[in-house]
N, C-alpha and C positions, 0 to 999 in steps of 0.2 A: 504494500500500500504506500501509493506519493506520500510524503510528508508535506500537505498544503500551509499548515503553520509556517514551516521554514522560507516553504513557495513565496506568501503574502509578507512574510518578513524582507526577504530582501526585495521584494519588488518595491516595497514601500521603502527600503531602505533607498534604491535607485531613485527614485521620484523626487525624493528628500534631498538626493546627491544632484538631482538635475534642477529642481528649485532652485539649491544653494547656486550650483553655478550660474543658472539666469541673473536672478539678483546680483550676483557681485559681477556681472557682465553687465546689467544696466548700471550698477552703480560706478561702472570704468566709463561708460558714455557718457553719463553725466555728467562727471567729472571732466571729463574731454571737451565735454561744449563748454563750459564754464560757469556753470551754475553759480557756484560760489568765487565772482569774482573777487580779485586780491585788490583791496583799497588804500588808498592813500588818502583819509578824507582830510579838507583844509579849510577857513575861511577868513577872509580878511575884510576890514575894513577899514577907507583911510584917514587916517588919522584928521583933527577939526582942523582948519586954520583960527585964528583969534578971529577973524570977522566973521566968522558962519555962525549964525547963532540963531535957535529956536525963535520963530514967531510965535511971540504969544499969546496965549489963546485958540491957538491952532494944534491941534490931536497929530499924533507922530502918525503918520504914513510907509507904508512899506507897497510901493506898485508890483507890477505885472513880472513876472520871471521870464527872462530873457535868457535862452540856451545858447551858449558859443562858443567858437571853439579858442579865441583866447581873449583876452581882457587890455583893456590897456594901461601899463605900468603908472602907478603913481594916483590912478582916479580909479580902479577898476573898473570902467565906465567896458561895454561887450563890445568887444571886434569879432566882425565876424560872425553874424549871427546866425542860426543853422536852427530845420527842422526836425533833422535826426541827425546821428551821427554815427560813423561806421567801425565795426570794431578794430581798425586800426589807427582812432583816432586817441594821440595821446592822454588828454583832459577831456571830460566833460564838467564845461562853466554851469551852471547855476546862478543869474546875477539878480539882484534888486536894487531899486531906486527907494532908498532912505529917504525921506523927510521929518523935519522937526523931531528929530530923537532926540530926548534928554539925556541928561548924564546918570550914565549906570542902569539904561535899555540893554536888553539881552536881544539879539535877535539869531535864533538858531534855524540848522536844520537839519530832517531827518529824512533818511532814503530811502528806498526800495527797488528790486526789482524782481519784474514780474509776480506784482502785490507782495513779496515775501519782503519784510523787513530787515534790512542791513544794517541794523545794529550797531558794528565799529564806525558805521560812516558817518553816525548823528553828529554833528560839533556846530559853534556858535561861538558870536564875537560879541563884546561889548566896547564899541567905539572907547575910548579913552576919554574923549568930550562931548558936551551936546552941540549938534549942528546941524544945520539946516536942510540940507541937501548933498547927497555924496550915496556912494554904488558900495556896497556888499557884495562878494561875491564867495560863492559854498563851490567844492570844485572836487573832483575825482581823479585819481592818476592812478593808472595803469603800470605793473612791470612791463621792463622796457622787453623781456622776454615771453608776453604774453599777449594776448588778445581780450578783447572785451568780449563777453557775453553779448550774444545776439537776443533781445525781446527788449522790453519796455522797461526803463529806471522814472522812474519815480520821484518828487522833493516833495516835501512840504514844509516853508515855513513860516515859522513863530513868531512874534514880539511878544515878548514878556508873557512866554509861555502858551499864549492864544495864536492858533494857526491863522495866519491872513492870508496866505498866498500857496497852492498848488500848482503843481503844474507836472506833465509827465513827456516822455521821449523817447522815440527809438530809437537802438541800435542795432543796424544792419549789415548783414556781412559785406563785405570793402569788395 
């Protein structure tokens, strides 16, 4: 008489041995596309001049997020401004248009992609002075050995903890 226990044994033994290897075969794809892209997150903003100085009576402002692919030194004001960008591009900018922030406004922000939260990349600045107008910029760098993940990154952000500003982006392969 077959021994059917031993039979169902290792056949389910094999099943369990071909699960495992699908699994760690999709989890090397994933890994490949780039799921978990490697971040560099940064932000700046530039410092007041003595004449910028909050209108008063007027509520601090944070405008429209302007995506690009780089900034111009000294104002962070967006060069360059783009609807997606391709994974071999080196930054993705994140920019906002400040207005009337006082001194010791927080204005942060936090990422995503493809809805899944990035966590390391969350950071935020607090200008040094209050001033009236001037550009923030939230920003992503890539290993120079690596690609960006292809699907949709994500921002959103804060003043003083309250989201005002979303905005989202592709990247597509180059």
């Amino acid at each position: 008489m077959p021994d059917t226990a031993g039979s169902v044994g290792i056949q389910t033994a094999r099943r369990l041995c071909t699960l495992v290897v699908l699994v760690c075969a999709a989890s090397a794809l994933s890994a490949c596309r780039g799921d978990e892209p490697s971040l560099n997150p940064t932000a700046t903003a530039p410092a007041a001049s003595p004449s910028e100085a909050p209108h008063v009576g007027t509520p601090a402002a944070i405008g429209p997020i302007a995506w690009a692919e780089r900034v111009a030194e000294g104002s962070n004001a967006p060069v360059e401004i783009v609807d997606h960008f391709s994974t071999d591009a080196s930054t993705i900018y994140a920019v906002v248009r400040a207005t009337n922030l006082a001194p010791g406004a927080v204005v942060s922000a936090t990422w995503s992609f493809d809805e899944t939260p990035l966590d390391t990349a969350a950071s935020s600045v607090t200008p040094p002075a209050a001033y009236a107008d001037g550009y923030i910029e939230f920003h992503l760098t890539r290993s120079a050995d690596e690609l960006w993940a292809d699907g949709t990154y994500a921002v959103q952000i804060a003043l003083d903890g309250s989201v005002v500003q979303t905005s989202q982006v592709e990247v597509v392969v180059a």
